[in-house]
Each structure stands twice: as structure tokens, then as C-alpha cells.
N, C-alpha and C positions, 0 to 999 in steps of 0.2 A: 455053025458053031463058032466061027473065027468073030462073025458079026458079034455073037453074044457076049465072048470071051471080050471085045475092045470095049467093049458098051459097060458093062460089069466092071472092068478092070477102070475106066475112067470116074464112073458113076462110086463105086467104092475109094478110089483113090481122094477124090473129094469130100467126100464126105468123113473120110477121116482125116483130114487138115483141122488141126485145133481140138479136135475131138480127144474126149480122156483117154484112149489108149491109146495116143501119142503121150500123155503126159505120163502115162504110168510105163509106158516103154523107154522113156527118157530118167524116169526115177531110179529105173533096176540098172539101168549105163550105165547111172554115175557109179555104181559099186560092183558092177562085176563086167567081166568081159565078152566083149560086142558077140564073138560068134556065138555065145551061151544064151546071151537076150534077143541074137534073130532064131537060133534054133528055137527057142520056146513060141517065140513070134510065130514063125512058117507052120509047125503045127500045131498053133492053138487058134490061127486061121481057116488049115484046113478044118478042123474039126468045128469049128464055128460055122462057116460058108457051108460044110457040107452036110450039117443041119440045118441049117437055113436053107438050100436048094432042096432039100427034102421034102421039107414043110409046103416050102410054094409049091413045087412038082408034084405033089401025091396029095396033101393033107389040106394045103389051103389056109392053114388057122397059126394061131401066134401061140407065145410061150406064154404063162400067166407070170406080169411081169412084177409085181409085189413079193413075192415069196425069193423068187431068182434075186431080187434088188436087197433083200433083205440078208441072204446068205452070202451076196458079193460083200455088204458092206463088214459084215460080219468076217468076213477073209479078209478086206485090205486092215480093217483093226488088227487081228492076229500078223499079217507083216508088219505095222508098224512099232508092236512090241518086240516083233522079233528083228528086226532093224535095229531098236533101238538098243538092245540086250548087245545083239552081235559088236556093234559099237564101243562098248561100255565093258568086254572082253577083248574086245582085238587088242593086241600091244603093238601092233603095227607091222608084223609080218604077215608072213602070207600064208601062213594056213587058213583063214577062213579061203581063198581062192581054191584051194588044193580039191575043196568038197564042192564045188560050183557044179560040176557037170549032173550030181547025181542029187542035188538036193534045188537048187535054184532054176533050173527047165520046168521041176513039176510046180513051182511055186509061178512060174510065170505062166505054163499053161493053165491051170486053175484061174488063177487071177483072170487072166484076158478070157476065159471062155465064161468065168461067169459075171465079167463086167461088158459082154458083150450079148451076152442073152436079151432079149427083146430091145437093145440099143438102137436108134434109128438106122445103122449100117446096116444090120438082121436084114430090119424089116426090109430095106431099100434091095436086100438080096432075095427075100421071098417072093415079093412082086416081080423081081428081074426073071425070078425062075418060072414064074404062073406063067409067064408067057414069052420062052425063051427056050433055048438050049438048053439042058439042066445042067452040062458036062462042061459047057461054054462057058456060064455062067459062072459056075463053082470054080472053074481053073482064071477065070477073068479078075474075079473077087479077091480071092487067095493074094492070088500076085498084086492087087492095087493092095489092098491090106499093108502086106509085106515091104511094098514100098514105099509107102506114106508110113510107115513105122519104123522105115530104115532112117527116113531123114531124124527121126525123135535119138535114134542109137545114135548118128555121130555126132548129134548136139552131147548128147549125154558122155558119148565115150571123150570128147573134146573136152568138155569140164572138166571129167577124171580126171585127166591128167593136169589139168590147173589148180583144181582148188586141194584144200589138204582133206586128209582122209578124215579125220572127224568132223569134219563142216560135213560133207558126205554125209556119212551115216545121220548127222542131224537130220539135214536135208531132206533124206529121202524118207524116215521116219514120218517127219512132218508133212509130207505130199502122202503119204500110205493114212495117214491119222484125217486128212480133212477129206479124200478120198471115201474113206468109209464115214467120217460122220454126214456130209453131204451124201451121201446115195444111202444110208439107214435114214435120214430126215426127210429127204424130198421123196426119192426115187418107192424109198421103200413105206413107210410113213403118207405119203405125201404132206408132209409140213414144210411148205419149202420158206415160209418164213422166219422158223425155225432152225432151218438148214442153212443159212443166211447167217445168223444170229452165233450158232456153232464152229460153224467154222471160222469165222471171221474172229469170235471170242479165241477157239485155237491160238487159233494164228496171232492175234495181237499176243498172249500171255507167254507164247513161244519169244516171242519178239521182245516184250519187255526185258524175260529171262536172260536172254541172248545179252542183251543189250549190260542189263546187270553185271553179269559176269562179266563181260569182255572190260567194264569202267575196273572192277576189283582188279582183273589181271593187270590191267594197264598201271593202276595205283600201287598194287603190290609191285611191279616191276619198275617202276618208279622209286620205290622207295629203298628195292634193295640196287638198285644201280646207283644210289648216291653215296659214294664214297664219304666214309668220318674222316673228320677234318681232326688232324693232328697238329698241336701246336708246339711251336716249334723254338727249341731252349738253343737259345745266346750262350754261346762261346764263354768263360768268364777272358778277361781283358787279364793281359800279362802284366806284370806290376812293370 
């Protein structure tokens, strides 16, 4: 069990280096608080890992991954309207925090369990299980999981605290928005040419936009930081 458990735990740990649910564990950082994005982490691990050891140990066979690819992407679209909504309300306090514990876990569990359904980490777990410890495996998994997606929390809980809170909520909108067009175009579709194409379109138009606004602000604050010049009346001269 202990062999299975290190093997799992190293094999998993790797394979999620780079891999999109570090990107998407790092998105939910930036905007809400680390122990909310490892709790949804930790169990939307185990319950991932511990269909995946299921599969390998009893069943053998995979999840049918078009339909699953199709329902993720359709989920990170609906966060990033709702990202971007929450944004576009907040006035900068903190009541959207206050509701994190009972609305943002289920939003994270969902997400990671069904942007991890036949993901190559799954699979890398079903095979671990076909011929493995099944108990091993599952608890090996979980915890590499868990900790190749801690490193994603303190990059993201780090930025929190630097950047300002509506760069944020942009931010994370637009990693939730190419997210789902990338995985409805490749994953789910497979047009990954297309998926290329979209998100890339995304992301530049986000960019242009960005870029727009930010010249106007600078111009508008430009222009009302320039003091009118008052000119300025002579004394008459005493006879």
C-alpha cells in the first residue's frame, strides 16, 4: 500500500505541473481565500481519484470524454459570467467574501471534478489502480493532487494581495472564458484549430479593450489634473 501510495502520489504530483487545474486553482486564488480553494481542492480530489480507482479496480474502462468535455466547458462559461457580474457589483467590500464558504467550494468542486473527468491525470490514475493497491493509490493521488495545486493557491493568493481587486475579477473572468472556449472547441468539438483561433481572438479583444480604456483613463486624468491658468491683473501704479 505505502509503495502504491508514493508511486501515485509522485506520478500524480507531476503530471499536474502546468496542467489546467493548477491554472484554474490559481484563478479562484486570486479572488477568494486560500483555505476555501484547498477545501474544494482536497475534495474534489478525493472524489475524482476515487472514481478513477474505481474504474481501474473493478471496471477497467474510461469515461466517455466528449459529452464530460462538453458540460466542463459549458460550467467554466457560466463562472466566467458569473465572475464577471460579481466584479461589475462589488463596491469593494466584502460582502461578496462573507458567502465564499457555502457558494464558492461547490463552484470549485464542480469545476475541478468535471474538468478532470477523463483528463490524462484520470487516466494516469486508472492504470495506477489496474495494477496497484486500490487504497494506496487513491490516498497517493489525492495528496500529490492536493499538493501540485497548493503550489497554484499561493501563486494566486500572492497576487491577491498585489494587484487590485478589479484587475481580479477581470482576470479571472478571462482565464474562466478561454477555459471554456478551449475545452467546448478542442476537447469537446475536437476543432482544436478553432480552439486556437477563439481563444486567441478572446484574449487579443480582451487586450485591445483593456488597453482602450486604460489610454482614455490616462487622457481623462490628464486632462482634469491640468490646472486653468489664471491670468494675472497688475496692480494699477499709484500716481
Amino acid at each position: 500500500m505505502l509503495t502504491a501510495a508514493l508511486l501515485s502520489l509522485a506520478v500524480v504530483f507531476v503530471a499536474e505541473l502546468g496542467d489546467k487545474s493548477q491554472l484554474i486553482t490559481m484563478t479562484y486564488a486570486l479572488r477568494h481565500r486560500w483555505w476555501v480553494v484547498l477545501t474544494g481542492v482536497g475534495i474534489a480530489a478525493c472524489l475524482v481519484h476515487g472514481l478513477s480507482v474505481t474504474i481501474g479496480h473493478f471496471l477497467g474502462t474510461t469515461l466517455p470524454e466528449r459529452p464530460i468535455a462538453f458540460a466542463a466547458a459549458i460550467a467554466f462559461l457560466m463562472f466566467a459570467v458569473w465572475t464577471w457580474r460579481e466584479g461589475r457589483t462589488d463596491d469593494g467590500d466584502d460582502d461578496v467574501r462573507v458567502a465564499e464558504p457555502r457558494f464558492v467550494v461547490f463552484a470549485i468542486i464542480s469545476s475541478f471534478v468535471l474538468a478532470e473527468l477523463g483528463d490524462k491525470t484520470m487516466l494516469a490514475t486508472v492504470a495506477l489502480a489496474s495494477d496497484n493497491d486500490a487504497v494506496g493509490v487513491w490516498v497517493g493521488a489525492t495528496i500529490g493532487m492536493v499538493l501540485a495545486d497548493g503550489v497554484a493557491i499561493v501563486v494566486g493568493a500572492l497576487l491577491h494581495k498585489r494587484l487590485p481587486e478589479g484587475f481580479l475579477h477581470g482576470l479571472a473572468s478571462l482565464l474562466f472564458l478561454l477555459f471554456g472556449l478551449w475545452m467546448l472547441f478542442d476537447a469537446a468539438l475536437g476543432w482544436r484549430a478553432v480552439a486556437f483561433v477563439a481563444t486567441g481572438g478572446a484574449a487579443a479583444t480582451v487586450a485591445i479593450v483593456v488597453g482602450v480604456r486604460a489610454v482614455r483613463r490616462h487622457r481623462s486624468g490628464a486632462d482634469d489634473g491640468a490646472a486653468p491658468s489664471v491670468p494675472l491683473e497688475s496692480s494699477p501704479e499709484s500716481a
